[in-house]
N, C-alpha and C positions, 0 to 999 in steps of 0.2 A: 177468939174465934179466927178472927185473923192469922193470927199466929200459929196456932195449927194447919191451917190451909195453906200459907208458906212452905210450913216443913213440907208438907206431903208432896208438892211441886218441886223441890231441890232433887229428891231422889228419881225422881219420875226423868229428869232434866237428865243428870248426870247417866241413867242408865242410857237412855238415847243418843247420847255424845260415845258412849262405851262404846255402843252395835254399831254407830260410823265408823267410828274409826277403827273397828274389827272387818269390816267391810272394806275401807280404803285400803287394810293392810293387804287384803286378798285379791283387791283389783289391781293394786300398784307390782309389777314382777321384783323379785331380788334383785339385789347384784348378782347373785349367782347366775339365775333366770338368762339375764342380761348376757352375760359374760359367756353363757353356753351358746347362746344363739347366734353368738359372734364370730365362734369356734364355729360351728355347724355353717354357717354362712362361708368361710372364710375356706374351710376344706371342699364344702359346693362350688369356690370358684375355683381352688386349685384343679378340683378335678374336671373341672372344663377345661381349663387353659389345658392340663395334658393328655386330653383326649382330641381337642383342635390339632398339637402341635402333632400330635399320630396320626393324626388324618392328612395333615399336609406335606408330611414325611412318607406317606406311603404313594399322595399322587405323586411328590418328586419322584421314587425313585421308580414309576412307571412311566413318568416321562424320560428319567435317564435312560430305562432298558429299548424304550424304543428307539430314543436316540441314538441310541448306540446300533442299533438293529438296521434303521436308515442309514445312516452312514459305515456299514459295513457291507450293504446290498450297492451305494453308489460306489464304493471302492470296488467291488469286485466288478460291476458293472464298466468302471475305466480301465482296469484290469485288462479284459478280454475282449473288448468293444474296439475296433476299427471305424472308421466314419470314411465312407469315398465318397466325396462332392463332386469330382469329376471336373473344376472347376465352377460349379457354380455359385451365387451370388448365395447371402444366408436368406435372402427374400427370394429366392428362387421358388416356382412351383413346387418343386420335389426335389428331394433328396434320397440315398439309398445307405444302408448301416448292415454292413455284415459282420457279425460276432465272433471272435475268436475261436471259438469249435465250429470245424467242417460242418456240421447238422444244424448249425442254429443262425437263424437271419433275420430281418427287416424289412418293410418297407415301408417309408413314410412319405406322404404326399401331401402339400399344402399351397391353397392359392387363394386368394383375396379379389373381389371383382368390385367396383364400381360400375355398377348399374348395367354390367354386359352383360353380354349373351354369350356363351363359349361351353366345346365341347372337349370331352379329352379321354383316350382310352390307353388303356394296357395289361402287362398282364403280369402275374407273380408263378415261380415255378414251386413245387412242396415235393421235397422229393421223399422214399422210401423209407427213410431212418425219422422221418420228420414222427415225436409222439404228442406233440401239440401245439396247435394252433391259438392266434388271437388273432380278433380283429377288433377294432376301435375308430368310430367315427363322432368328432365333434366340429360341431358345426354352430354358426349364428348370424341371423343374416337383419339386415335393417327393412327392406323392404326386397320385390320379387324373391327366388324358389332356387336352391341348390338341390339336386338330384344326387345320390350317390348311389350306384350297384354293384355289388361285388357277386360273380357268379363261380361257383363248383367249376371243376374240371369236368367237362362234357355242357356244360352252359346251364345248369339248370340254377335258379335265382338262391345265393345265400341268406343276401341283406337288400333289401331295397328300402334306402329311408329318404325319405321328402325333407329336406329344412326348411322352415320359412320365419315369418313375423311372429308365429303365434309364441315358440316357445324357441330357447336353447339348446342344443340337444347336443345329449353326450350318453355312449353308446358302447357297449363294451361285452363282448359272447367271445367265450373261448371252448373249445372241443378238446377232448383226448382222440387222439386217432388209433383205436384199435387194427389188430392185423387182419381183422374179417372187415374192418369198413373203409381198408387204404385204397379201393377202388375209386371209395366215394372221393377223399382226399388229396390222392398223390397225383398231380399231372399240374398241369396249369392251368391256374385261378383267373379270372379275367376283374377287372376292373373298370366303370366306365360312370365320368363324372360330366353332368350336364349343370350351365347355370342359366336361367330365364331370369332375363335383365335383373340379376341378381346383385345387390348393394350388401357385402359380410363376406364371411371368409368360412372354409371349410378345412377341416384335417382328416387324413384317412391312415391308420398304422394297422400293418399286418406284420405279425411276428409269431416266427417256428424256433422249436427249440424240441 
């Protein structure tokens, strides 16, 4: 009795070790498995690395075309540009830059206060040919108030901007001057810069062209 109930356990046994290990076969990958996944991984990083190296190949060469773009605008700008200081210092209030073409000019103004109080006016001429204008005021002050106004020919208010403590200001409007509005434009421009015990510096550039 025994002996029968043995046997009928060996086959029982050995079937169960069969299904494992028909099981491990299925859970374990090939080498092939293996080897494909290696490949597939392997061309995943190629084609990264050269889709980076396209990407950084295309900011370079919008960095070169600007470069080149800047430094073709300062060429031409040394080119045609005159500077008359008149003798003055490079910390001078103001300075004046007329351009190589009859039609086209500057003016630029700058002064720095410690903590004074001072006023100062003048004026810009625009003549007939002029077809546009800039003006541009940056300014930044530590404590008290830089005032700057720039008014139209006939006086009526362009710019009038406040500097103070709160922010740094930089400011920049430019016009086309058409043939019906050169009344508004063409004659002289007036200028006129106030500081209240003013501690920073201000810049004022006006430029036709």
């Amino acid at each position: 009795m025994k002996k029968e109930t043995t046997s009928r356990i060996i086959p029982v046994t050995l079937a169960f070790l069969l299904m494992g290990s028909g099981v491990l076969a299925q859970q374990s990958p090939s080498a092939a498995d293996k080897e494909k996944a290696a490949r597939d991984a392997e061309m995943k990083a190629r084609q990264e690395q050269f889709e980076l190296q396209q990407q950084q190949l295309k900011e370079q060469q919008i960095k070169t075309i600007e470069a080149e773009r800047a430094y073709s605008e300062q060429a031409r700008a040394r080119s045609t540009a005159r500077v008359y200081s008149s003798g003055f210092a490079d910390d001078s209030p103001y300075f004046f830059v007329s351009g190589g073409q009859e039609n086209q000019s500057s003016l630029t103004l700058r002064n720095s206060f410690n903590g004074t109080s001072d006023s100062s006016a003048g004026e810009f001429d625009v003549d007939e040919n002029i077809t546009h204008i800039r003006c541009t005021i940056n300014g930044k002050v530590r404590s008290g108030k830089i005032n700057v106004k720039v008014l139209y020919p006939g006086g009526k208010v362009f710019k009038d901007l406040s500097i103070n403590s709160s922010a740094e200001v930089s400011f920049t409007q430019s016009v086309s001057v058409k043939e019906e509005d050169q009344k508004k434009y063409v004659g002289s421009w007036n200028y006129e810069v106030t500081a209240d015990k003013a501690e920073g510096n201000y810049i004022l550039s006006f430029v036709t062209y």
